[in-house]
N, C-alpha and C positions, 0 to 999 in steps of 0.2 A: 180308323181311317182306311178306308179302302182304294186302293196303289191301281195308278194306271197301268193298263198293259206294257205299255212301254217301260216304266220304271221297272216293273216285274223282270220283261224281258231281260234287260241291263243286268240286274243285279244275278238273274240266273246264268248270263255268259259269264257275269265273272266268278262267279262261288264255285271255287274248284281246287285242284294239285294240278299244276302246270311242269311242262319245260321245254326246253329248248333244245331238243336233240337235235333233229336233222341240222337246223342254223350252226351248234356247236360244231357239229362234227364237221360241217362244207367251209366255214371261213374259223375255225379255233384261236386265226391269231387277234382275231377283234371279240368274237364273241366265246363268251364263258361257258359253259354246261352249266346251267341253275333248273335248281326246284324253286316254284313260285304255288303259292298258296293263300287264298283266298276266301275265308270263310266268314260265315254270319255269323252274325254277334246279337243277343237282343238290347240294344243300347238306342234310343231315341226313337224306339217304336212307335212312339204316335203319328210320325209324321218321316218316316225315314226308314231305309233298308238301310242293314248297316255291317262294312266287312272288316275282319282282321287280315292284316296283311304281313306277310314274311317272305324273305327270298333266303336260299344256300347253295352255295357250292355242292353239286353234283358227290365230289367224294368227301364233304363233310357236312353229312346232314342235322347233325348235330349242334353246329353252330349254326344257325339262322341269324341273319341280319336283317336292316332294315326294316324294323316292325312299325305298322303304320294304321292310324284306324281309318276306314273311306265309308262315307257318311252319302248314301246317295237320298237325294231328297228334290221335290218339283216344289218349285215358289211359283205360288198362286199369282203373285204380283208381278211375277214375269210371264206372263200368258201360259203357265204351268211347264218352259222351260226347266229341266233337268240342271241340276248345280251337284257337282260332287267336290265334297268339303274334308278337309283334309287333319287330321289329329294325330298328335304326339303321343307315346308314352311316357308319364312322369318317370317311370323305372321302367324301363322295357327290360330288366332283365328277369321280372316277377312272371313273365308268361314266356319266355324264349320258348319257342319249337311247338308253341298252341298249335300252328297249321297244322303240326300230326300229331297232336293229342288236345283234342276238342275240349276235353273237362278243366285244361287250364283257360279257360276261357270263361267259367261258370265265374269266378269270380273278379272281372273285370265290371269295374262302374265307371259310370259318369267324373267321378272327383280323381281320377285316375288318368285321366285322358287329359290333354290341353288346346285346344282349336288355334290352328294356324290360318289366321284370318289373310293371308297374301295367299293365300293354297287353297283357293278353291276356282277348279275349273268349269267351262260350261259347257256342254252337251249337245251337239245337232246329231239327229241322227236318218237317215234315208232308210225305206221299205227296201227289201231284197227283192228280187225277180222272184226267187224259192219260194219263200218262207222266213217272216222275221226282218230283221232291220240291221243294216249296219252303224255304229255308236263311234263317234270322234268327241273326244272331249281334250280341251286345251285351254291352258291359261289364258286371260286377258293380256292383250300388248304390252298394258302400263302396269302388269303383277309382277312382285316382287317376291318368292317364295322363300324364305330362310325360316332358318331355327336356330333355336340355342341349345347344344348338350354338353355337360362337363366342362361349362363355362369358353365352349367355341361357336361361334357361330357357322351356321353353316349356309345356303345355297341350293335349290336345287330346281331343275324345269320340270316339270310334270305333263303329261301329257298319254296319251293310248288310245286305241280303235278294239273295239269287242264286234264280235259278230259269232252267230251260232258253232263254228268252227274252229275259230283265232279268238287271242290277245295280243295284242301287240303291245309293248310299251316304250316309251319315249323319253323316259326320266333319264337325265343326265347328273351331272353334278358340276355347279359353277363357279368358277375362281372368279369372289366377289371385289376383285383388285381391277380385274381383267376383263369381266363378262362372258370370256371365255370357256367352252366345256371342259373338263378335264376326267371325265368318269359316264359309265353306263354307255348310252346309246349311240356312242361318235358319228358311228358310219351309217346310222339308219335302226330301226325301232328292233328289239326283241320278241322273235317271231316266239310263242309261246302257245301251245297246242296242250287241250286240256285233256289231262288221266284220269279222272278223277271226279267225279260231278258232285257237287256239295250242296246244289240249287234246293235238296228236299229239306235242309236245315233253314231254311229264307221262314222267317216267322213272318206268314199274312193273316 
């Protein structure tokens, strides 16, 4: 299948090693120092670019958290609209730290992964003046995004803007008692500036 430019573009702002230095260092009491990592995966190739995701703490790169798979893909049946579709690891801890060693990634499949069918956002994105586009993707009003791991349930909003220069991310975490945020993006998204370009791994 051959990928709109647009999908292409998307998928190569975000396939990369990010962080968030300048943000860390100007406000530290809200925002973290994190490595963020974004790399292609060949998983649902016929019809999908597809990234592995992890984020760490700045002085322990070693522990990675939040592993995630983002599944970008145009449905034909939405006027070829952009959907980014959201996946779990059965064992996230069989690939920990893939962002910086690629070859743990050779062995991730399809039966390994699980689709969180409330987690998938949807894509407008505007031409730039320069060059390129800028990409807002966000949940539906009435999605409900949680998961289950080690028998807890979890919560969470998702949402980010890509553009040739930025990520931004938006992903909070929500007290499902409350509606409430209690984690990640409180005060406004994580400015995240890319180290790293990973875009030549994008299997077209």
């Amino acid at each position: 299948m051959r990928f709109s430019d647009r999908l292409i573009a998307l998928a190569s702002y975000m396939a990369g090693e990010f962080d968030n230095q300048v943000q860390a260092i100007a406000d530290p009491a809200w925002y973290v120092h994190l490595r963020l990592w974004q790399r292609p995966v060949p998983l649902f190739t016929e019809d999908s670019i597809t990234l592995f995701a992890e984020q760490a703490n700045i002085v322990n790169l070693e522990q990675a958290y939040r592993p995630r798979i983002i599944r970008l893909r145009e449905r034909t049946e939405l006027n070829a609209s952009i959907q980014v579709q959201y996946y779990m690891l059965k064992d996230p801890g069989t690939i920990q730290g893939a962002g910086r060693d690629r070859k743990k990634l050779e062995t991730l499949t399809p039966d390994l992964i699980e689709f969180l069918p409330g987690c998938t956002l949807n894509v407008t994105q505007n031409s730039l003046a320069t060059q390129g586009y800028h990409f807002q993707a966000s949940l539906p009003p009435d999605a409900r995004c949680c998961f289950t791991y080690r028998n807890e349930t979890y919560q969470v909003s998702l949402g980010f803007e890509a553009t040739p220069e930025a990520f931004l991310s938006y992903d909070k975490g929500i007290d499902p008692q409350t509606g409430k945020a209690i984690w990640g993006a409180l005060l406004g998204p994580f400015r995240f500036t890319k180290r790293q370009d990973f875009s030549a791994e994008i299997a077209l």
